[in-house]
N, CA, C and O of each residue as an XYZ file, in Angstrom:
256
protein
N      53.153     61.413    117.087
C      51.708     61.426    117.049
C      51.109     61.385    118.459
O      49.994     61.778    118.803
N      52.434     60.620    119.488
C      51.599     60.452    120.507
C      51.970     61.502    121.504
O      52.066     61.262    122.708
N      52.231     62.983    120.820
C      52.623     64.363    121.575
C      51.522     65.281    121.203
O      51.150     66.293    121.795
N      51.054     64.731    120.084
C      49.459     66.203    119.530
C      48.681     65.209    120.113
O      48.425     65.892    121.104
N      48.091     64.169    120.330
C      46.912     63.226    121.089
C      47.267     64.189    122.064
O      46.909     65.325    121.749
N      48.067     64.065    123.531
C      48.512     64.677    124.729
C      48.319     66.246    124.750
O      47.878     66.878    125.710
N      48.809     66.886    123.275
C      48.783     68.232    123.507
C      47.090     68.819    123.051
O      46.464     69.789    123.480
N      46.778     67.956    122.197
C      45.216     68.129    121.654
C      44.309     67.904    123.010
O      43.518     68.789    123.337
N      44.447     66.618    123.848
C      43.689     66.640    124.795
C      43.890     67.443    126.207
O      43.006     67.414    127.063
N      44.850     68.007    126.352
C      45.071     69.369    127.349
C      44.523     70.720    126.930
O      43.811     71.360    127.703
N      44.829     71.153    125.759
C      44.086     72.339    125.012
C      42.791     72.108    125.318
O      42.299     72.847    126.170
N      41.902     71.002    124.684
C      40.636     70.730    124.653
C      40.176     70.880    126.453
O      39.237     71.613    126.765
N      40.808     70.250    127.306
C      40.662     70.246    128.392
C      40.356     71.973    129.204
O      39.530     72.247    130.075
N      41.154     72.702    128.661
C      41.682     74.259    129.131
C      40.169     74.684    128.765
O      39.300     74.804    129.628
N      39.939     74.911    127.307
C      38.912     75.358    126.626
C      37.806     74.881    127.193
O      36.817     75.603    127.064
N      37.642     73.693    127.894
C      35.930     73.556    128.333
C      36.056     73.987    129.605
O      34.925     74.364    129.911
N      37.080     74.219    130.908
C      37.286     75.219    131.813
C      36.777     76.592    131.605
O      35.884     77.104    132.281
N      37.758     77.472    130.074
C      37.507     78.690    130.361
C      35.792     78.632    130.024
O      35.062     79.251    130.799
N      35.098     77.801    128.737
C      34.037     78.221    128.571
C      33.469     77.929    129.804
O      33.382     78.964    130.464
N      33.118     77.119    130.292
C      32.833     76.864    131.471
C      32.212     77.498    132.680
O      31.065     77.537    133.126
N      33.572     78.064    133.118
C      33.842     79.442    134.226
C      33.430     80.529    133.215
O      33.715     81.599    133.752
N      33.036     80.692    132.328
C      32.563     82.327    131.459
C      31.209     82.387    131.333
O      30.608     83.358    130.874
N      30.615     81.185    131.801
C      29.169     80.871    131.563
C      28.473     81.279    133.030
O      27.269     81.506    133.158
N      29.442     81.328    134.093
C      28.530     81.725    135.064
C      28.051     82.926    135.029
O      28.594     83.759    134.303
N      26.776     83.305    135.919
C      26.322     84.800    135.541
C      26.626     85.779    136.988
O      27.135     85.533    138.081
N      26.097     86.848    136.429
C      26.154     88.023    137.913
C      25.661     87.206    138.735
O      26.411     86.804    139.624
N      24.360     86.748    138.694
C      23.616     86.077    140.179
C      24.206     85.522    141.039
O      23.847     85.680    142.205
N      25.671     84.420    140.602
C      25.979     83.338    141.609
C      26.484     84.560    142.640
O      26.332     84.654    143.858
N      27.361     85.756    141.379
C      28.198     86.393    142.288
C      27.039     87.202    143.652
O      27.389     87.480    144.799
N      26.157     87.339    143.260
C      25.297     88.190    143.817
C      24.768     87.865    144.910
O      24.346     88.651    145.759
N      24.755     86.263    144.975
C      23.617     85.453    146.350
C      25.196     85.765    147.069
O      25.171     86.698    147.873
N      26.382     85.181    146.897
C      27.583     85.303    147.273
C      27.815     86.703    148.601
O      27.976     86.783    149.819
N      27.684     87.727    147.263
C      27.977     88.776    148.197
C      26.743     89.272    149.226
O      27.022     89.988    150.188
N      25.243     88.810    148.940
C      24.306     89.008    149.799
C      24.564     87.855    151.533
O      24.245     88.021    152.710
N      25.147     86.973    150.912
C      25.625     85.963    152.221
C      26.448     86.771    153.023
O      26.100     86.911    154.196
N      27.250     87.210    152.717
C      28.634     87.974    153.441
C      27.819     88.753    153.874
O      27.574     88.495    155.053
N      27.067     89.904    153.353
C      26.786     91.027    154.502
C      25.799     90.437    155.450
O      25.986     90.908    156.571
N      24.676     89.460    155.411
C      24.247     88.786    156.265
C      24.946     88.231    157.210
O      24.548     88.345    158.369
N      26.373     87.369    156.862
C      27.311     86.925    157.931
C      27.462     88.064    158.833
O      26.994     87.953    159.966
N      28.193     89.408    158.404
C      28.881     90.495    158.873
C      27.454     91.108    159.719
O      27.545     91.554    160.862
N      26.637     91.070    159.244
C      25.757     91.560    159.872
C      25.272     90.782    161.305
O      24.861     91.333    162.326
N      25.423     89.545    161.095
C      24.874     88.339    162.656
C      26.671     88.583    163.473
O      26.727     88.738    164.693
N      27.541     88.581    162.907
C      28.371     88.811    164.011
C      28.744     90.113    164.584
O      29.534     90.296    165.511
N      28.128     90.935    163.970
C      29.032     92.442    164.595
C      28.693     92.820    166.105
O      29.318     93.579    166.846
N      27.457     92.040    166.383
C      27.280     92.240    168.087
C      28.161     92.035    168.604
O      28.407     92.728    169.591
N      28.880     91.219    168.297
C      29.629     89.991    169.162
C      31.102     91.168    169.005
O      31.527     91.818    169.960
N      31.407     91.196    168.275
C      32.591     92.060    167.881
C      32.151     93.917    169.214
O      32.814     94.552    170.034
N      31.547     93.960    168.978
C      30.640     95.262    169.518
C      30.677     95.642    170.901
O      30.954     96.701    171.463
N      30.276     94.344    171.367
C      30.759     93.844    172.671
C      32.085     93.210    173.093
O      32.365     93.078    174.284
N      32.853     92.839    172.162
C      33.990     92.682    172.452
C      34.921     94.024    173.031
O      35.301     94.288    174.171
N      35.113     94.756    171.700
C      34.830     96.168    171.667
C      34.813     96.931    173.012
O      35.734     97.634    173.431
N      33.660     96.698    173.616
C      33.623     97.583    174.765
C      33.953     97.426    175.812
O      34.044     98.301    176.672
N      34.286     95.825    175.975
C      35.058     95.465    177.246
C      36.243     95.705    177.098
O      36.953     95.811    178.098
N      36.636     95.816    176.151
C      38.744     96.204    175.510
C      37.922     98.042    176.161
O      38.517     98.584    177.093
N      37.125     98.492    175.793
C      37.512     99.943    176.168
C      37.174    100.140    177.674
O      37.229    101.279    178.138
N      36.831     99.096    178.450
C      36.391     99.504    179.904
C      37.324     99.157    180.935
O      37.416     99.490    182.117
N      38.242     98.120    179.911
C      39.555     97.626    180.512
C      40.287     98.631    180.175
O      40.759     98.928    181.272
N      40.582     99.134    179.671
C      41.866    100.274    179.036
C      41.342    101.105    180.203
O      42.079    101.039    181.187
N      40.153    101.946    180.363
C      39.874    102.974    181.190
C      40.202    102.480    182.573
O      40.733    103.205    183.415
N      39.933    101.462    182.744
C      40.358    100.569    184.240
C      41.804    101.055    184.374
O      42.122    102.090    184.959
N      42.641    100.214    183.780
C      43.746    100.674    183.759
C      44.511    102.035    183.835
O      45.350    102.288    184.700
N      44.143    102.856    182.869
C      44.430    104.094    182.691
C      44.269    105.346    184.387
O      44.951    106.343    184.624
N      42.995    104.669    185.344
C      42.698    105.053    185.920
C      43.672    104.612    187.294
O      43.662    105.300    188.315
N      44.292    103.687    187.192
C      45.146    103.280    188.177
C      46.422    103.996    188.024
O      47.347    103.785    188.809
């Protein structure tokens, strides 16, 4: 008896997870992916300029 208590309260446990996680909607995903291109968007200067000093060094070089 004291293996269906254990197995009853893990099942029960699973089931209010999946409902749970099935209840979220598009939106959370949506603010989510609107954050990321905002991130990607505030760092790409930085990357940009990284970028061009790797290509002014290569030409440096190349030129020697």
């Amino acid at each position: 008896m004291k293996k269906f208590g254990q197995c009853f309260l893990l099942i029960l446990t699973l089931l209010s997870v999946v409902v749970s996680c099935s209840h979220q909607g598009a939106q959370d995903r949506a603010v989510a992916a609107q954050s990321k291109s905002a991130c990607i968007d505030s760092v790409r200067p930085e990357y940009q300029s990284y970028f061009d000093s790797v290509e002014k060094c290569i030409e440096k070089e190349s030129d020697k």
